[in-house]
N, CA, C and O atoms as CSV, one atom per row, in Angstrom:
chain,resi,resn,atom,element,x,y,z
A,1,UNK,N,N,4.363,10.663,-22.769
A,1,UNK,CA,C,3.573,11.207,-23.868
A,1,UNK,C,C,3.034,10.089,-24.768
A,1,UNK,O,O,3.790,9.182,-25.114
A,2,UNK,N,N,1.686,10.124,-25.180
A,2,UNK,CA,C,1.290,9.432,-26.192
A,2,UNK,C,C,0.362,8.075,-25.512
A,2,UNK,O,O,-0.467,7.484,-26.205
A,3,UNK,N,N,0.654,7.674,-23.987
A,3,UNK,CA,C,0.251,6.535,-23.747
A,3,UNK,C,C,-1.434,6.736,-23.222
A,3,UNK,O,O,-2.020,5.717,-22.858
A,4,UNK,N,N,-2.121,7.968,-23.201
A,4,UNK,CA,C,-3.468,7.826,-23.222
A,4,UNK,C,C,-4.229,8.095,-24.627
A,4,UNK,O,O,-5.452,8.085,-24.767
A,5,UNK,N,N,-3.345,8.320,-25.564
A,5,UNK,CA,C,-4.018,7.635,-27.138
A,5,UNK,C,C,-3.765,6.741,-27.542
A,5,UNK,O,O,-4.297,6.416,-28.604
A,6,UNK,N,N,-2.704,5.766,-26.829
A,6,UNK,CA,C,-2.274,4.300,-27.389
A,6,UNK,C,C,-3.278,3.867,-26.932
A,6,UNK,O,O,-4.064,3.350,-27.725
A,7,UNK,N,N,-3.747,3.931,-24.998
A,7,UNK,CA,C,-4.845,3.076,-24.442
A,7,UNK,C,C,-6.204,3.196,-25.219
A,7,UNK,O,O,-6.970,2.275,-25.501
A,8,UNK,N,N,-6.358,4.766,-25.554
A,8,UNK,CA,C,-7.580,4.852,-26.320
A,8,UNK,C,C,-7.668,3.900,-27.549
A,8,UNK,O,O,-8.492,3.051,-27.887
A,9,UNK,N,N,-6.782,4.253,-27.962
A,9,UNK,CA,C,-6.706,3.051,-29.701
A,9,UNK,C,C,-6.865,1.716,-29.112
A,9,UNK,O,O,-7.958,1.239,-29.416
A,10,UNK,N,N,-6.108,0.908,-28.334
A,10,UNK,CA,C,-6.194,0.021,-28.119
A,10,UNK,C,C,-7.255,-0.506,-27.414
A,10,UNK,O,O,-7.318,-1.727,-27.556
A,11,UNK,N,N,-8.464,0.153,-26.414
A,11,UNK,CA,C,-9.448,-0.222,-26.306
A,11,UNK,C,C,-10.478,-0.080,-27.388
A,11,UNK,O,O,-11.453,-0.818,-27.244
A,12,UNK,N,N,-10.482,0.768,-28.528
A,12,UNK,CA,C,-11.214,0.902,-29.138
A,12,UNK,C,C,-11.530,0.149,-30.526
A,12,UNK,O,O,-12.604,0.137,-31.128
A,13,UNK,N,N,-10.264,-0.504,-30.895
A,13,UNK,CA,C,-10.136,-1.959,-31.738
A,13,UNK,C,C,-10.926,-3.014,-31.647
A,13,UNK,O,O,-10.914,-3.747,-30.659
A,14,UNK,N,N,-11.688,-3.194,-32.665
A,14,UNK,CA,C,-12.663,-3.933,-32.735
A,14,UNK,C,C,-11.825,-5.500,-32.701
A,14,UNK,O,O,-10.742,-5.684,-33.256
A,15,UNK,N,N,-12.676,-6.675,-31.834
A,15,UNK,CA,C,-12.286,-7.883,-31.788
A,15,UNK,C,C,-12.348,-8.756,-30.486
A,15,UNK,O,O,-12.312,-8.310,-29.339
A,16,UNK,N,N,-12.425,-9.784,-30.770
A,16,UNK,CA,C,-12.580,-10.494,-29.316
A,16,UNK,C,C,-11.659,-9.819,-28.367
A,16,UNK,O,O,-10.551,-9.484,-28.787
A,17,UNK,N,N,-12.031,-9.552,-26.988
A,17,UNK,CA,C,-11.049,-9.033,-25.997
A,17,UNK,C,C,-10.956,-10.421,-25.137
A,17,UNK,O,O,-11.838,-11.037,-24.540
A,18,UNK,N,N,-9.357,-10.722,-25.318
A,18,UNK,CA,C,-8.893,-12.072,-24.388
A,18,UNK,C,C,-8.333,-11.555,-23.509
A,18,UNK,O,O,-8.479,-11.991,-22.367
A,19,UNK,N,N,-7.475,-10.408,-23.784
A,19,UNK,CA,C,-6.083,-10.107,-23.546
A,19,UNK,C,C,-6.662,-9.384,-22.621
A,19,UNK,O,O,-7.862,-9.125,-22.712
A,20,UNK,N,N,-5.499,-8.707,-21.031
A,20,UNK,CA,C,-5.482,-7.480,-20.228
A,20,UNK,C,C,-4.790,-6.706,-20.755
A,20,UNK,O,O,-3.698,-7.005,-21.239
A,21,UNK,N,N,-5.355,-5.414,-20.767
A,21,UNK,CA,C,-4.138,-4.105,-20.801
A,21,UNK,C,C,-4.056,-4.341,-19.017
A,21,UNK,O,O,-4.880,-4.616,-18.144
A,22,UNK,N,N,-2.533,-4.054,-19.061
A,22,UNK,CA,C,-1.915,-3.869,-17.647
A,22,UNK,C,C,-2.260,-2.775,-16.834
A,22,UNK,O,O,-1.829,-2.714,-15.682
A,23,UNK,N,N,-3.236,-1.611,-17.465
A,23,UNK,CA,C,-3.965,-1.100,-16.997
A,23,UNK,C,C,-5.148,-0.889,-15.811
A,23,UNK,O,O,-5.668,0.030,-15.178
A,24,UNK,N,N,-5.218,-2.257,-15.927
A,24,UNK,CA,C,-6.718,-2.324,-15.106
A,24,UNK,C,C,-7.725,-3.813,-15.249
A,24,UNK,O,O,-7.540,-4.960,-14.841
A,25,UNK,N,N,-8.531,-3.349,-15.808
A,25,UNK,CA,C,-9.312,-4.798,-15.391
A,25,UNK,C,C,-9.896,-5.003,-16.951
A,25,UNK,O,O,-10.619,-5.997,-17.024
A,26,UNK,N,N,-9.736,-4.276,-18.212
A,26,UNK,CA,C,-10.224,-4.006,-19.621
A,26,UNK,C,C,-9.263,-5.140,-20.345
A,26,UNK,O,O,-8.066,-5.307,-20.114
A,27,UNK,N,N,-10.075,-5.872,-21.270
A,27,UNK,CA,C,-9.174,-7.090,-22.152
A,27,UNK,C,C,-9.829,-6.409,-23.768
A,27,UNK,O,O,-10.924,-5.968,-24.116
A,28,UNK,N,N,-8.525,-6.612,-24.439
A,28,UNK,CA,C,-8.903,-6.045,-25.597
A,28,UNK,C,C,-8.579,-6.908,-26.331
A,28,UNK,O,O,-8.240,-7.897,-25.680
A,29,UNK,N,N,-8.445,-7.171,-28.246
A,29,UNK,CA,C,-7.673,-7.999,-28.794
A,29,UNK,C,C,-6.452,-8.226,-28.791
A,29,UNK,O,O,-5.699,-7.276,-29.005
A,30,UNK,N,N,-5.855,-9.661,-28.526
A,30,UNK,CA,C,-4.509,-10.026,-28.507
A,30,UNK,C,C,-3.222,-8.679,-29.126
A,30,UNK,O,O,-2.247,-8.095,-28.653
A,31,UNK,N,N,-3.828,-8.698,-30.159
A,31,UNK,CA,C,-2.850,-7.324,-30.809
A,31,UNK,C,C,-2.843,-6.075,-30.177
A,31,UNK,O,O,-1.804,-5.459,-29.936
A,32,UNK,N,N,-4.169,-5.610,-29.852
A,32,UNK,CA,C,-3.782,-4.470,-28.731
A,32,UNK,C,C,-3.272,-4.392,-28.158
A,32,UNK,O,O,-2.504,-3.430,-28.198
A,33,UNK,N,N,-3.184,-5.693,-26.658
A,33,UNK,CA,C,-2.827,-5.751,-25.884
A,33,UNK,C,C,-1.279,-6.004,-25.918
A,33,UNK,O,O,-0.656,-5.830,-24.871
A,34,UNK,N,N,-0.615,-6.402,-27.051
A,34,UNK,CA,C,0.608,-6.844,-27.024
A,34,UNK,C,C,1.266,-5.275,-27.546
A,34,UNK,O,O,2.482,-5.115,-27.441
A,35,UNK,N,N,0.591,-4.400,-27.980
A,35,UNK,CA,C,0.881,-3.391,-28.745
A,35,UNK,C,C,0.539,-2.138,-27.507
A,35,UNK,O,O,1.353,-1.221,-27.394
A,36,UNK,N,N,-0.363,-2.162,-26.853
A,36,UNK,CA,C,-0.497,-0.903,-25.522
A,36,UNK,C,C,0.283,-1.524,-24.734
A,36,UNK,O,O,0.900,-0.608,-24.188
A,37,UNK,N,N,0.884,-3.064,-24.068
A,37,UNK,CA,C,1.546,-3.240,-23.106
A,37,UNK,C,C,2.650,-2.706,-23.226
A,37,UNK,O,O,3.105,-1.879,-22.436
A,38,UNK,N,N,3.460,-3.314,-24.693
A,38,UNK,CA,C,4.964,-2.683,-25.016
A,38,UNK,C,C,4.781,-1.384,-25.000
A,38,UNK,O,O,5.903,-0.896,-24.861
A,39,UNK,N,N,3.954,-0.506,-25.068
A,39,UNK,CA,C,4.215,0.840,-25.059
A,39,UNK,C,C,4.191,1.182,-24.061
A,39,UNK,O,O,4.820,2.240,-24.049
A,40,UNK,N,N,3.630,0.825,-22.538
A,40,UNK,CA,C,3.977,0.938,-21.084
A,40,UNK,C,C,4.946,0.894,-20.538
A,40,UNK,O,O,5.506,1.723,-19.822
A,41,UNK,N,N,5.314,-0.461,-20.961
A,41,UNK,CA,C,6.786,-1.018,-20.502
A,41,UNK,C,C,7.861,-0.221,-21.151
A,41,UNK,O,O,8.856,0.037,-20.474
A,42,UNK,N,N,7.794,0.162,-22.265
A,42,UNK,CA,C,8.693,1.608,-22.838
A,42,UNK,C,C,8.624,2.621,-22.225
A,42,UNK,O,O,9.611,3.021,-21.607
A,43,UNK,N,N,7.411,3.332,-22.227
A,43,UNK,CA,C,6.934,4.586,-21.341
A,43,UNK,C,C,7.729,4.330,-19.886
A,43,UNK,O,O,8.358,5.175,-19.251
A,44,UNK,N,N,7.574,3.284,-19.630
A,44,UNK,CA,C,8.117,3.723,-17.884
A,44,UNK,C,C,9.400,2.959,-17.391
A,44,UNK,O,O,9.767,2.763,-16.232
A,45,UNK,N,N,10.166,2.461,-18.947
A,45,UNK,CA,C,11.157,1.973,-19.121
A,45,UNK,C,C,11.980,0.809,-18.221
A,45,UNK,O,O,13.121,0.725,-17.765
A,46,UNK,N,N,10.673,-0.115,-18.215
A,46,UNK,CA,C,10.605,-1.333,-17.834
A,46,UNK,C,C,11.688,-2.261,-18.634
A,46,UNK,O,O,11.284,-3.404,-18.421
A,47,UNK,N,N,12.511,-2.320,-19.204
A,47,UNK,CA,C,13.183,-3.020,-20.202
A,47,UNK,C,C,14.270,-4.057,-19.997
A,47,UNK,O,O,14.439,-4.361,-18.816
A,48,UNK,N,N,14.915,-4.564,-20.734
A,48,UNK,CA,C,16.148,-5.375,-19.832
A,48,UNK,C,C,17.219,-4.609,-21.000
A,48,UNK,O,O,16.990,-3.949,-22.013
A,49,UNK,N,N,18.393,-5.016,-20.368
A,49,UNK,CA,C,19.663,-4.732,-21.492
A,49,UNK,C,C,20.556,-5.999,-21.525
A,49,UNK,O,O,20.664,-6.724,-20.536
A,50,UNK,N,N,21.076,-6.196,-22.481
A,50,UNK,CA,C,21.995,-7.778,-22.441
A,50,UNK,C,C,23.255,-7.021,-22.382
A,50,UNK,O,O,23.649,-5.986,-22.920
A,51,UNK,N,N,23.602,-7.602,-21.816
A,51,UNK,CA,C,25.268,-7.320,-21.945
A,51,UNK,C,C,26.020,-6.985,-23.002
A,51,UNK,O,O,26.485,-5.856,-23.160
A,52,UNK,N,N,26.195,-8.008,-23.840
A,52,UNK,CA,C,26.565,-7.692,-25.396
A,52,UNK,C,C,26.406,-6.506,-25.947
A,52,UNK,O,O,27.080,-5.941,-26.808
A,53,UNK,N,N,25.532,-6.202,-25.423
A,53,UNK,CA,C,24.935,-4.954,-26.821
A,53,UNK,C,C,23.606,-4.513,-26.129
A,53,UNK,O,O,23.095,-5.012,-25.127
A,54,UNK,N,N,23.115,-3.369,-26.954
A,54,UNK,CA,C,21.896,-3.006,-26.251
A,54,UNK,C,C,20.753,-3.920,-27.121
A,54,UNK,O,O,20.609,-4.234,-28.302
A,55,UNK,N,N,20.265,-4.083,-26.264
A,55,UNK,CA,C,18.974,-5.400,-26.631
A,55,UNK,C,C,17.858,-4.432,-25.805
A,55,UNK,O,O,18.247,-3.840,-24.799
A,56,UNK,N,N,16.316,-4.277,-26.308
A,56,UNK,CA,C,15.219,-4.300,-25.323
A,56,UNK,C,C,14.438,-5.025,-25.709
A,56,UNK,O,O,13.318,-4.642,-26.047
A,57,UNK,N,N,14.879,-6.440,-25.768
A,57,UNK,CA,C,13.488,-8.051,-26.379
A,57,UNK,C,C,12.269,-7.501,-25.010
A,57,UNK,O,O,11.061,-7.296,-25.125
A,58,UNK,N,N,13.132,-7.386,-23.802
A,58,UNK,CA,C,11.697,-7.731,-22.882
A,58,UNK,C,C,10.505,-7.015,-22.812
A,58,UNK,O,O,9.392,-7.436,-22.496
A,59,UNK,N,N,11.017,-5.320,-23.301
A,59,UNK,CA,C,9.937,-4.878,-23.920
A,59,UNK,C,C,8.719,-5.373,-24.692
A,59,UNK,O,O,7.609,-5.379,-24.160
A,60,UNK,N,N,8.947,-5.846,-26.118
A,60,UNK,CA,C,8.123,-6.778,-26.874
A,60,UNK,C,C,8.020,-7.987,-26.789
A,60,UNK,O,O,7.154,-8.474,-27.515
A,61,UNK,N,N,8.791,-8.912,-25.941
A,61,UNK,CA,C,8.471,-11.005,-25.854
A,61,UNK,C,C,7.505,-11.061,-24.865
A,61,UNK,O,O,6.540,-11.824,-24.933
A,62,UNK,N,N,7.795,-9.976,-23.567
A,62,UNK,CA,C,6.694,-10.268,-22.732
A,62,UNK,C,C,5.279,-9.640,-22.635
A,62,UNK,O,O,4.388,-10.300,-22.100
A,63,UNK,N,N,5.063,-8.598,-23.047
A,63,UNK,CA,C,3.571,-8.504,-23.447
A,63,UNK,C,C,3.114,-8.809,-24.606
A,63,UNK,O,O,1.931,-8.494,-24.730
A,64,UNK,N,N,3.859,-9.595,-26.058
A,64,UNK,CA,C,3.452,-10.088,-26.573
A,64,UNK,C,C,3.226,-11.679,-26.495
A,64,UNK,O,O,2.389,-12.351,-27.098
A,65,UNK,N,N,4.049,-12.021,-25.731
A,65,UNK,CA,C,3.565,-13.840,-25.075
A,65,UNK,C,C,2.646,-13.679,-24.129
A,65,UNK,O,O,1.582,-14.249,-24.369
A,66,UNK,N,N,2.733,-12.893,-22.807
A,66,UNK,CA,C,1.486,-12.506,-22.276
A,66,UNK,C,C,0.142,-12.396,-23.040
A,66,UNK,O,O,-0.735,-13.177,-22.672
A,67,UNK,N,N,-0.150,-11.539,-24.052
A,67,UNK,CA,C,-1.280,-11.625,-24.636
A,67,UNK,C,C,-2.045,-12.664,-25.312
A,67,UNK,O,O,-3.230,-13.000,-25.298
A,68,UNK,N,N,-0.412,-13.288,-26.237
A,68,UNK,CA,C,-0.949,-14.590,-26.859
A,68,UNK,C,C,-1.657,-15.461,-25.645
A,68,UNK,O,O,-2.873,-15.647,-25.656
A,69,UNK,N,N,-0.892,-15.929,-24.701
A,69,UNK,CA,C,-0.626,-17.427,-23.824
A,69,UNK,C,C,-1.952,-16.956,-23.450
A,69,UNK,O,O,-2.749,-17.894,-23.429
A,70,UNK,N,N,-2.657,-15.426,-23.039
A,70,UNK,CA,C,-3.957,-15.561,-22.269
A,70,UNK,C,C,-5.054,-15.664,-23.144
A,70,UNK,O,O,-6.195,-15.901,-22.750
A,71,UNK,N,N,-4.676,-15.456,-24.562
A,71,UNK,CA,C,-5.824,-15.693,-25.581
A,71,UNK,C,C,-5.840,-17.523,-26.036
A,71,UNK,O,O,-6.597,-18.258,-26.670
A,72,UNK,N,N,-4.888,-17.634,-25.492
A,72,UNK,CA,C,-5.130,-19.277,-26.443
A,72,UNK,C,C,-5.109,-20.144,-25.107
A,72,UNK,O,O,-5.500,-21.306,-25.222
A,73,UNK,N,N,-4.633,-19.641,-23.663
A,73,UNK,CA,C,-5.252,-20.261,-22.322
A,73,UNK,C,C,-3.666,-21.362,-22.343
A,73,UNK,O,O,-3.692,-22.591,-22.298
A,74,UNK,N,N,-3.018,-20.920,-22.383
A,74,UNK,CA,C,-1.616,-21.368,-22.467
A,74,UNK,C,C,-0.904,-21.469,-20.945
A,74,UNK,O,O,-0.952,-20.555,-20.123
A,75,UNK,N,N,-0.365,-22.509,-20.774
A,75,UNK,CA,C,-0.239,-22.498,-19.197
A,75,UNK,C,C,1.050,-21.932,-18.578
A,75,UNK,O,O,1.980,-21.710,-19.353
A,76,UNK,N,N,1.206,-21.681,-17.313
A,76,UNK,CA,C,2.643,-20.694,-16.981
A,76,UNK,C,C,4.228,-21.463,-17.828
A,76,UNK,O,O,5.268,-20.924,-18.206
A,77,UNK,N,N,3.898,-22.493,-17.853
A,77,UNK,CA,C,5.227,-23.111,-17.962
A,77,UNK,C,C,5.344,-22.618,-19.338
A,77,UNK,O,O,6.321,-21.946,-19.669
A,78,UNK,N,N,4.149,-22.995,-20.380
A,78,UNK,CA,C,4.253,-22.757,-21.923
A,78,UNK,C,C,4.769,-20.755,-21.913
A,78,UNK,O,O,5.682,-20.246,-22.563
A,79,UNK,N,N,3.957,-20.167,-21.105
A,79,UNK,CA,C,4.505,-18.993,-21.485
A,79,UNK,C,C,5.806,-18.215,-21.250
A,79,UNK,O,O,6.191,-17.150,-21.734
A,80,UNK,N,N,6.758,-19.623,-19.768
A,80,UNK,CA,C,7.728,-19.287,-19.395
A,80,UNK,C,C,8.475,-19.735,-20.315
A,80,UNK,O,O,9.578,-19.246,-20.072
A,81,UNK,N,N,8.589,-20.668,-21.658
A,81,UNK,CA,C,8.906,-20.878,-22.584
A,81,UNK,C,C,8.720,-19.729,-23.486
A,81,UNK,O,O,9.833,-19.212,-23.586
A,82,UNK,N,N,8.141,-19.281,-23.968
A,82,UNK,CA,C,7.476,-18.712,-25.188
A,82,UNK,C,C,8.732,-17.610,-24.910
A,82,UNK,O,O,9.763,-17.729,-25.571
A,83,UNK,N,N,8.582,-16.377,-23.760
A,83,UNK,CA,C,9.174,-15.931,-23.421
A,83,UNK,C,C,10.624,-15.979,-23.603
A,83,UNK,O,O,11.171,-15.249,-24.430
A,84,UNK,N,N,11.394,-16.951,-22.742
A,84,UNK,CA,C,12.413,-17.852,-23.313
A,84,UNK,C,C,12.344,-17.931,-24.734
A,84,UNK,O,O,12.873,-16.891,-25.126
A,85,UNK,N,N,12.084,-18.406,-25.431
A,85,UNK,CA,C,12.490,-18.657,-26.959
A,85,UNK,C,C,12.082,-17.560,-27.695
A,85,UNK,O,O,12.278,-17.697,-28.902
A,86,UNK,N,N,11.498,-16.349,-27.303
A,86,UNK,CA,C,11.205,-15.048,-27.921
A,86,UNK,C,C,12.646,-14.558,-27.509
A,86,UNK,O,O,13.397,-14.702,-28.473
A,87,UNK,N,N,13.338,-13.993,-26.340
A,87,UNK,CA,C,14.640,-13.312,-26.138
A,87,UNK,C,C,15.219,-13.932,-25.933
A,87,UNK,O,O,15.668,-13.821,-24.793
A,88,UNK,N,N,15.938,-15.538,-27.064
A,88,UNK,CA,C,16.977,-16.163,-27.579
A,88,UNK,C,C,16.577,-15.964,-28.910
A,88,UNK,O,O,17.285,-16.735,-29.558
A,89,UNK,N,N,15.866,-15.382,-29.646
A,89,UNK,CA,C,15.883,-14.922,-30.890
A,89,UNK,C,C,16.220,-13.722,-31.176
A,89,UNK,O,O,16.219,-13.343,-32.347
């Protein structure tokens, strides 16, 4: 529920489109895209759990480093970092 008015909102946000929605072949602004991806990866409960405790970082580190790293042209290694140092925070 809800994820064909997130896509709608999120294509319809005005701003440079860098980013992919995981959707398809449509790039919207960085913020969309970091904001309709996590709601996919929720929706179809793509997530990780840590041991410790319930954690879902991978929900939000990876389509929000995804979006950044493809708007600023950031290379695999930098985003296999980013990633990394997003779910150790």
């Amino acid at each position: 529920p809800g994820v064909k008015e997130v896509l709608g909102f999120s294509a319809d946000e005005a701003g440079r489109p860098a980013s992919l929605l995981w959707t398809g072949s449509e790039r919207v602004p960085p913020r969309s895209a970091a904001f309709a991806n996590s709601f996919l990866a929720s929706a179809l409960d793509f997530d990780s759990l840590h041991q410790v405790g319930v954690a879902h970082a991978d929900i939000i580190v990876v389509p929000t480093a995804v979006a950044v790293a493809e708007d600023v042209g950031a290379s695999g290694k930098t985003l296999v970092a980013s990633i990394a140092a997003g779910d150790d925070v």
